[in-house]
C-alpha positions in Angstrom: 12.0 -4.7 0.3 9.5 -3.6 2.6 7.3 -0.7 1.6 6.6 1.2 5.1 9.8 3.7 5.7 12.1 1.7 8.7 14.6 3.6 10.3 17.0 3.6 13.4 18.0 6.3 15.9 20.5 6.2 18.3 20.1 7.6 21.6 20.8 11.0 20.4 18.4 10.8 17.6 21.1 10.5 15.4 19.7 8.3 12.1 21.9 5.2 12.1 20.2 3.1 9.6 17.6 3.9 6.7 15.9 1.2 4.3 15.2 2.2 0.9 11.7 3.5 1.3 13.1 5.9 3.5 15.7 6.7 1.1 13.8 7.4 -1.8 11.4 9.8 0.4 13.8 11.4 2.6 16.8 10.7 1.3 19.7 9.2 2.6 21.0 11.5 6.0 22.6 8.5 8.1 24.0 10.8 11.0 21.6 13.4 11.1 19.1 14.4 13.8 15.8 13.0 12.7 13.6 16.1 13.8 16.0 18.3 11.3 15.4 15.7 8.6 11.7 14.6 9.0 10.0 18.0 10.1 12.3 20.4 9.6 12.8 21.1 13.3 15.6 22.5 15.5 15.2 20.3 18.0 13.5 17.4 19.4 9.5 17.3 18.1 7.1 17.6 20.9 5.3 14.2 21.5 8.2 12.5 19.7 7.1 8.8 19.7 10.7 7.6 19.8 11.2 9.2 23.0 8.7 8.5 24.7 9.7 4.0 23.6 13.1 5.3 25.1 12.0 6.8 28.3 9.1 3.9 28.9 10.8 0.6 26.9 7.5 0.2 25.2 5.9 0.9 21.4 4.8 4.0 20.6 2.6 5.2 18.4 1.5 8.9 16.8 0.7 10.6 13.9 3.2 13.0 12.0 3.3 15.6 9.7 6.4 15.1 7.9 8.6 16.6 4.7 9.6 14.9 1.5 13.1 16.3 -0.1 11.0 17.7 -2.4 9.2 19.6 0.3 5.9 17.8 -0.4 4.1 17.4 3.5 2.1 14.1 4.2 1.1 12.5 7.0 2.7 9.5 8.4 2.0 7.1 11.1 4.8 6.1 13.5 5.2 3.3 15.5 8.7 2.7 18.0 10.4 0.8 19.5 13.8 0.4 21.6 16.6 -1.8 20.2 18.6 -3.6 23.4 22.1 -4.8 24.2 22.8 -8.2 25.1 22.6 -6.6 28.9 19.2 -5.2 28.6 20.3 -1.8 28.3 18.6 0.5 25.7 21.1 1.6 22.9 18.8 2.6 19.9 15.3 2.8 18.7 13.8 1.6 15.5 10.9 3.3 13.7 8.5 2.6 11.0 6.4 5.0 9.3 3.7 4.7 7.4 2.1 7.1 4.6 -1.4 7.5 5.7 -2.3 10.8 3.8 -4.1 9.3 1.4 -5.8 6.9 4.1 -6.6 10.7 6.1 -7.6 12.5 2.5 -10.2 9.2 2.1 -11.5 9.5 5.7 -12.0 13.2 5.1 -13.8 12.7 2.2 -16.0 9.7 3.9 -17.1 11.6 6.7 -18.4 15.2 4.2 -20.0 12.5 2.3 -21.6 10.7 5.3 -22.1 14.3 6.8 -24.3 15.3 3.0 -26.2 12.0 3.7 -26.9 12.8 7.0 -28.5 16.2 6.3 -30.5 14.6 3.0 -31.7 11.9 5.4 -33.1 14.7 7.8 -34.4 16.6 4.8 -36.3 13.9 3.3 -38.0 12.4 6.8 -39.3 16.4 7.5 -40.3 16.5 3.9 -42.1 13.0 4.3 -43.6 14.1 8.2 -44.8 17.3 6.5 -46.8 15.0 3.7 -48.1 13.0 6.4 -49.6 16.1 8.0 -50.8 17.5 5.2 -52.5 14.0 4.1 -54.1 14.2 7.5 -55.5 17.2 7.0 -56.8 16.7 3.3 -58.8 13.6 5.2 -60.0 15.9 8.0 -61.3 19.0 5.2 -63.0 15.9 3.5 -65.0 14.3 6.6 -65.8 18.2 7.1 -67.3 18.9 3.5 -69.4 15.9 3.5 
């Protein structure tokens, strides 16, 4: 029922387990190497967040480029973790993506719009320094005439 894609990997990066979300995305590829799956890769993806939760036992985050089965890119946020026996040992890791590309599209948009405002800004306080100036010296050609 959750909305956020949840998946888990086994120590192989094998998918093991998909939630709907991830389903209707990705589709269904229980078995499969994630990296071939999410980003089209042959191999592991460098600064893989799930391996780096599997080699320190801690959540890891990053930000992704992935592919729908449609072949549609967007960017997704990822955050890991390792799944334990009842001995402590690490036997999987489960991950939960996010869709932030309409979150990064926004924020791109934000900062053009905040970069616009930034140069009117400038424009306008040299436009109002230069009326200053020339107010100044209106009152100095006056005090001279007279």
């Amino acid at each position: 029922a959750i909305g956020d894609l949840v998946s888990i990997q086994d120590l192989d990066m094998r998918i093991v387990c998909q939630n709907r979300a991830i389903r209707e995305l990705m589709g269904a590829h229980i078995g499969e190497p994630c990296y071939k799956i999410h980003e089209r890769r042959p191999q592991i993806c460098e600064g893989c967040p799930m391996q780096e939760s599997f080699k320190t036992g801690k959540i890891a985050r990053a930000l992704r480029t992935g592919i729908s089965k449609e072949g549609k890119a967007g960017r997704y946020e990822l955050i890991t973790a390792v799944l334990k026996n009842k001995e402590g040992k690490i036997v999987a890791g489960i991950e939960v993506v996010r869709d932030v590309t309409e979150r990064e599209r926004t924020l791109k948009e934000l900062k053009e719009k905040t970069e616009d405002l930034e140069k009117f800004r400038k424009l306008a306080i040299g436009r109002e320094l230069k009326m200053i100036e020339l107010k100044k010296g209106m009152e100095k050609l006056k005090k001279g005439s007279t």
